[in-house]
N, CA, C and O atoms as CSV, one atom per row, in Angstrom:
chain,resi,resn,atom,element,x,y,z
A,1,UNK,N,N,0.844,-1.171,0.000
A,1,UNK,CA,C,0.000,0.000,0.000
A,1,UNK,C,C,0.890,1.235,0.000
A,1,UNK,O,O,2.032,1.289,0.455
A,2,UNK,N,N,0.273,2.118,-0.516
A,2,UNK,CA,C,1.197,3.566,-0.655
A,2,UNK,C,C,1.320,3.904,0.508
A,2,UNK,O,O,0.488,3.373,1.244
A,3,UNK,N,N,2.325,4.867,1.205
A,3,UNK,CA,C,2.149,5.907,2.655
A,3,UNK,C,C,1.188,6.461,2.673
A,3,UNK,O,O,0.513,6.790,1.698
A,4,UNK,N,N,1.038,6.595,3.457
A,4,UNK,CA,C,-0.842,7.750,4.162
A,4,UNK,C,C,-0.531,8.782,3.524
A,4,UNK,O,O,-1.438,9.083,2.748
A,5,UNK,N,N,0.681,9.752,3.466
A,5,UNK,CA,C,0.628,10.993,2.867
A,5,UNK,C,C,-0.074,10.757,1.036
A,5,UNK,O,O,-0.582,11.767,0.548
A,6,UNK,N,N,-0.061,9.877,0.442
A,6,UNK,CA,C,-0.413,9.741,-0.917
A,6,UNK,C,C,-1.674,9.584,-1.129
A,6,UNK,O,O,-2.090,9.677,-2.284
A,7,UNK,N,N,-2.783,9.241,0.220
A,7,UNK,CA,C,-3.861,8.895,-0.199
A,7,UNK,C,C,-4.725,9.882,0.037
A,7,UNK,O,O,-4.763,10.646,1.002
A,8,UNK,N,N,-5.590,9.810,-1.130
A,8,UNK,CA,C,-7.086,11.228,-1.122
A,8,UNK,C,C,-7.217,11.272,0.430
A,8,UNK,O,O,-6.890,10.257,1.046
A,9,UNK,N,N,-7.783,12.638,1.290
A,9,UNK,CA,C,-8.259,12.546,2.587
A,9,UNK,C,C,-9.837,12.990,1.901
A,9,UNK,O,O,-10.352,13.701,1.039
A,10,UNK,N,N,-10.144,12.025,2.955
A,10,UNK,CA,C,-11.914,11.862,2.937
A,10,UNK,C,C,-12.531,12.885,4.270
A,10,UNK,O,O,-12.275,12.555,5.428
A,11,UNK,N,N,-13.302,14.057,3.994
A,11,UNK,CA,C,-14.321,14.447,5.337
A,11,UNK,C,C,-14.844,13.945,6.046
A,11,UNK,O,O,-15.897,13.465,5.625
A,12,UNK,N,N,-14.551,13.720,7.412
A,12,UNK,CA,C,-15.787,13.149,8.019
A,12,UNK,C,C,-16.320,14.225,9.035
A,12,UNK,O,O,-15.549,14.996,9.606
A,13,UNK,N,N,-17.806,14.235,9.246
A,13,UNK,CA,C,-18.226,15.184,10.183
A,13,UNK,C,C,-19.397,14.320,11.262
A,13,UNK,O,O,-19.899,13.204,11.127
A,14,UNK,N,N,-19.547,15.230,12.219
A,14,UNK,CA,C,-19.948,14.708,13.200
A,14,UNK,C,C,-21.180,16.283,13.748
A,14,UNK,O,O,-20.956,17.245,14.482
A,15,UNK,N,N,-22.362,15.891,13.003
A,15,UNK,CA,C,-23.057,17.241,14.025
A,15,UNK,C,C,-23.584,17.138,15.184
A,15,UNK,O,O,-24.661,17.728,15.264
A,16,UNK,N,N,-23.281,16.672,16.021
A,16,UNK,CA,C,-23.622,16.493,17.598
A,16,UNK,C,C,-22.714,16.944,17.972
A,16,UNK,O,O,-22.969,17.653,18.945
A,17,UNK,N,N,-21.239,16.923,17.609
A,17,UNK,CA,C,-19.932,17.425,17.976
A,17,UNK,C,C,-19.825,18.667,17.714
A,17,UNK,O,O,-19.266,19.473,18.459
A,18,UNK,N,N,-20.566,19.045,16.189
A,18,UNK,CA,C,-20.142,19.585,15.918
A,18,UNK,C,C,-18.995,20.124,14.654
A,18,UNK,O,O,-18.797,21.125,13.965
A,19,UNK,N,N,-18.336,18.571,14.896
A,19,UNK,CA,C,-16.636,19.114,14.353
A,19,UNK,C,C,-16.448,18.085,13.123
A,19,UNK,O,O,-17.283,17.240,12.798
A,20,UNK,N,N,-15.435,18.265,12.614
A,20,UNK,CA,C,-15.217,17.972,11.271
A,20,UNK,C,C,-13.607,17.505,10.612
A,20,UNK,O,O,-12.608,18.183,10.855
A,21,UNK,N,N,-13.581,16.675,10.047
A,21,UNK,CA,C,-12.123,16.193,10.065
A,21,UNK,C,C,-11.746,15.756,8.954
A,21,UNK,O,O,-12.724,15.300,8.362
A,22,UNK,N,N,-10.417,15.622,8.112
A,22,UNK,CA,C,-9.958,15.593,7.035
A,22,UNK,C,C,-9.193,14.083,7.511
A,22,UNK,O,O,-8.299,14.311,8.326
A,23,UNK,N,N,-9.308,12.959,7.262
A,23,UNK,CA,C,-8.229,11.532,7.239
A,23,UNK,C,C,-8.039,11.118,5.940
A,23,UNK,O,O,-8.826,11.557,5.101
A,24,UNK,N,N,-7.166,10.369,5.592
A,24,UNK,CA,C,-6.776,9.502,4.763
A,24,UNK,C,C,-7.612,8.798,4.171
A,24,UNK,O,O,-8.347,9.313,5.014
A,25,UNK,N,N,-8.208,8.190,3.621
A,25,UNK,CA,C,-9.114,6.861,3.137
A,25,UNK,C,C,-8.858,5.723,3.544
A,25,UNK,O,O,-9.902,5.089,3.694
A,26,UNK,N,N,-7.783,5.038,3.848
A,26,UNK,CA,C,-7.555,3.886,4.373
A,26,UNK,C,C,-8.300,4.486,5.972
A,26,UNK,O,O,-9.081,3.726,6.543
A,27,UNK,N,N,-8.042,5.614,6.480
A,27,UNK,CA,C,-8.586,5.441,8.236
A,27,UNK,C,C,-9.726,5.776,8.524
A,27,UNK,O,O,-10.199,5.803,9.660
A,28,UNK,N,N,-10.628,6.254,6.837
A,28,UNK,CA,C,-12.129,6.468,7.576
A,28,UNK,C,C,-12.980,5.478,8.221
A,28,UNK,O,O,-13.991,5.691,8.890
A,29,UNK,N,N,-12.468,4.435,7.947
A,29,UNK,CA,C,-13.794,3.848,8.885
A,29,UNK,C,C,-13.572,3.442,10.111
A,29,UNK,O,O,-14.477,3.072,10.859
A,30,UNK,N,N,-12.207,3.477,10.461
A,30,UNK,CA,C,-11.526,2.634,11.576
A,30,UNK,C,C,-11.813,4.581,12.868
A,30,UNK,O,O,-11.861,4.711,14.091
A,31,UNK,N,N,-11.909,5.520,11.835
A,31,UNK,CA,C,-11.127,6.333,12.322
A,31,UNK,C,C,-13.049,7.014,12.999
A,31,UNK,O,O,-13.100,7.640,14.058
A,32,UNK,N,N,-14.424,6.712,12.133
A,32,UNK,CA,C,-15.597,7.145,12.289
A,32,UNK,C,C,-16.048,5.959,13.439
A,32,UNK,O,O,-17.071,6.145,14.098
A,33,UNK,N,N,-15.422,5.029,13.590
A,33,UNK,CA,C,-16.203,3.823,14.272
A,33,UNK,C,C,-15.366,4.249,15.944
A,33,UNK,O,O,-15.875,4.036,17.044
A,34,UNK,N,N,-14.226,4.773,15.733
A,34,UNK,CA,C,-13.778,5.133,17.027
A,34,UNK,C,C,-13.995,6.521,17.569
A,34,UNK,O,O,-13.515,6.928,18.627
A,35,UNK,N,N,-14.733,7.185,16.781
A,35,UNK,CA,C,-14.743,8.521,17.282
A,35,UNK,C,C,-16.563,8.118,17.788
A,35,UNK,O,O,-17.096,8.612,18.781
A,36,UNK,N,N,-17.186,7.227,16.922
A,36,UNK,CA,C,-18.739,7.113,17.740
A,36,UNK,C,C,-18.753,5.894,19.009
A,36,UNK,O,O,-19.691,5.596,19.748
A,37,UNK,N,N,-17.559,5.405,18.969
A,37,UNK,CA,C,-17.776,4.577,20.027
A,37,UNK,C,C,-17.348,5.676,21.154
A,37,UNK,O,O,-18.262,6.070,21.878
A,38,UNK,N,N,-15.949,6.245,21.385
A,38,UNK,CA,C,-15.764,7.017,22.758
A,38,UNK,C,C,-17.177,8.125,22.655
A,38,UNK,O,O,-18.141,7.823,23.359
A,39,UNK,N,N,-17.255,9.114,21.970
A,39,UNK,CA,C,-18.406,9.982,21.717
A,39,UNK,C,C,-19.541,9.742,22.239
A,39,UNK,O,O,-19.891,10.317,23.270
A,40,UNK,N,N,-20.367,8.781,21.564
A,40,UNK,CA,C,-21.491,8.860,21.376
A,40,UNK,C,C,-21.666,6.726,21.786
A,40,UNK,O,O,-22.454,6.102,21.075
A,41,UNK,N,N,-21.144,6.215,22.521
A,41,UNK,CA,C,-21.830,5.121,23.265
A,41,UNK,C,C,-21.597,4.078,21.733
A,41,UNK,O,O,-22.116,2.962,21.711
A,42,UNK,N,N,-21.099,4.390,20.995
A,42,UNK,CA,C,-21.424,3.370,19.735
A,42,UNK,C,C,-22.613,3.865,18.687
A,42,UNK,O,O,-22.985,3.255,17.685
A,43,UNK,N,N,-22.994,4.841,19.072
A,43,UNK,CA,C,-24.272,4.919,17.914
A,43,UNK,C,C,-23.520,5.928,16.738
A,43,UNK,O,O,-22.552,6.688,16.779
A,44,UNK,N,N,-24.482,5.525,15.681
A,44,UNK,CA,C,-23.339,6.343,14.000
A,44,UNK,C,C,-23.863,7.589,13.994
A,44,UNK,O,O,-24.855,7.927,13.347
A,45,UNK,N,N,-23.221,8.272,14.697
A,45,UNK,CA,C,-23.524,9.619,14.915
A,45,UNK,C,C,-22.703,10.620,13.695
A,45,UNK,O,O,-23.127,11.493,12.938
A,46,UNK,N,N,-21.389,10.050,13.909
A,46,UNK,CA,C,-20.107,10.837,12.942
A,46,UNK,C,C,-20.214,9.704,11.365
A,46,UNK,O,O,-20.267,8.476,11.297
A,47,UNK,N,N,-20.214,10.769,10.260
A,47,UNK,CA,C,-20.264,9.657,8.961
A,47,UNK,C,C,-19.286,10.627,7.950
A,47,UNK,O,O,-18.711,11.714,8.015
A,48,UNK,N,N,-19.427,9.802,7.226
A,48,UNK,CA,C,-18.456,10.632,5.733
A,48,UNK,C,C,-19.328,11.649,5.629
A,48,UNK,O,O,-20.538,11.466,5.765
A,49,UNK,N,N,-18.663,13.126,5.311
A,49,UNK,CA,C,-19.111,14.171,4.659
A,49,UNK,C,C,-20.266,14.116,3.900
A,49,UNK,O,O,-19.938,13.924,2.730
A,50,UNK,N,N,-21.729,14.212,4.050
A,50,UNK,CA,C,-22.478,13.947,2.881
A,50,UNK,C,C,-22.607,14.386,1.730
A,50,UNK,O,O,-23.445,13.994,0.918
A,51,UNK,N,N,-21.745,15.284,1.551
A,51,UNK,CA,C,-21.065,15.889,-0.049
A,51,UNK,C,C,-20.565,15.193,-0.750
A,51,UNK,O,O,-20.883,14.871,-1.895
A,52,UNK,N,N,-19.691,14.876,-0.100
A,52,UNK,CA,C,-18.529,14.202,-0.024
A,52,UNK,C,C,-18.845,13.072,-0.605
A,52,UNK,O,O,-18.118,12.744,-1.544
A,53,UNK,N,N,-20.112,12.057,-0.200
A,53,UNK,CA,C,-20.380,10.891,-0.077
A,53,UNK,C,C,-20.860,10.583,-1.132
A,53,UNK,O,O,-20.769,9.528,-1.759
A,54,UNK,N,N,-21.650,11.968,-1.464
A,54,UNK,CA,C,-22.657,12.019,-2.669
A,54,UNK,C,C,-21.737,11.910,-4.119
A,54,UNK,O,O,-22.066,11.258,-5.110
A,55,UNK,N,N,-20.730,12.576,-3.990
A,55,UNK,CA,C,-19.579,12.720,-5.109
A,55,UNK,C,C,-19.285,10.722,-5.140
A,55,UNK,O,O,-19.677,9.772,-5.818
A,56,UNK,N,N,-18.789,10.850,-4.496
A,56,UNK,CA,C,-18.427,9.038,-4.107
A,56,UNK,C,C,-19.220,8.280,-4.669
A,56,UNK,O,O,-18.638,7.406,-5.311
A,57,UNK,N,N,-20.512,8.227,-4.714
A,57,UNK,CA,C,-21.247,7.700,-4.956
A,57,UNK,C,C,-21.615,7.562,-6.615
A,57,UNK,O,O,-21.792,6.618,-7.385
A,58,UNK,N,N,-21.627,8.992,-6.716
A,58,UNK,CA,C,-21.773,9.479,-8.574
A,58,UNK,C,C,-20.654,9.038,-9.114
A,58,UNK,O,O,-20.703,8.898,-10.336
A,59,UNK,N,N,-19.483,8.728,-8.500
A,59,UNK,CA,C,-18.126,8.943,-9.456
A,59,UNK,C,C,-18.504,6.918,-9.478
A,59,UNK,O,O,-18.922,6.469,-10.546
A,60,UNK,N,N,-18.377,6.267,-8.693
A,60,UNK,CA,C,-18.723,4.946,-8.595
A,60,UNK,C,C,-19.397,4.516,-9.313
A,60,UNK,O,O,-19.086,3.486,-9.912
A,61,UNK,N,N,-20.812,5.279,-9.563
A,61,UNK,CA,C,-21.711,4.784,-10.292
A,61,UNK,C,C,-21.748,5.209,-12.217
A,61,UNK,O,O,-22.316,4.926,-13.271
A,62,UNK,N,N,-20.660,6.088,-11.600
A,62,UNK,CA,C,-20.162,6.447,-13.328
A,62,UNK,C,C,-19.298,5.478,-14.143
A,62,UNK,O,O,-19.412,4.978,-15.261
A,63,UNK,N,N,-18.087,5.376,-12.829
A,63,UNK,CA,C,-16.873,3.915,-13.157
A,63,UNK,C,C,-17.992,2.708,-13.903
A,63,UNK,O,O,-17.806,2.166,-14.993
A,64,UNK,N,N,-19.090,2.501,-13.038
A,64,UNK,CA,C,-19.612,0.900,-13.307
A,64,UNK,C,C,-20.483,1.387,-14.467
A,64,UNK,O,O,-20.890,0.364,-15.018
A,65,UNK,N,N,-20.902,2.328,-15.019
A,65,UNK,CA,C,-21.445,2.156,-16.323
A,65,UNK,C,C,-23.096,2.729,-15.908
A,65,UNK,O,O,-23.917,2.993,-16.787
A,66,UNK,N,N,-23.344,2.838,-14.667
A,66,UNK,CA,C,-24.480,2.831,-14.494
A,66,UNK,C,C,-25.218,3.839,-14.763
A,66,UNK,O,O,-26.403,3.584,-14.549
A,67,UNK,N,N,-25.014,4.958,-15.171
A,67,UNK,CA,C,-25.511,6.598,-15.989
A,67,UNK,C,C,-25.455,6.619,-17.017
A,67,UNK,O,O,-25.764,7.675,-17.569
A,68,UNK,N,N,-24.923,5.169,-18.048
A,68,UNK,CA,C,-25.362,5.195,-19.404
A,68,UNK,C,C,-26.690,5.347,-19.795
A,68,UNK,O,O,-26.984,5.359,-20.990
């Protein structure tokens, strides 16, 4: 795998917190599952950017052909 410095950073935000954070892609999920477990008891409070997510989603569904 490449170093962390090479990989896209993904948004994640959290509005109960408040706050908002720029990681790597390899640590979003390791990095959203530990910020709602100390936080918030385990519940998915903090998620990917929903901008963010939405782009993700379109660019994915563009790769697989599916907007032909």
């Amino acid at each position: 795998m490449a170093p962390t410095e090479d990989m896209p950073e993904i948004t994640i935000t959290c509005t109960v917190c408040g706050t908002e954070t720029d990681v790597p892609f390899p640590e979003v999920e390791e990095t959203i599952e530990r910020h709602n477990d100390r936080r918030h008891d385990g519940e998915p409070v903090a998620e990917i950017d929903p901008a963010v997510k939405s782009r993700l989603q379109d660019l994915l569904a563009e790769e697989m052909g599916l907007l032909d």
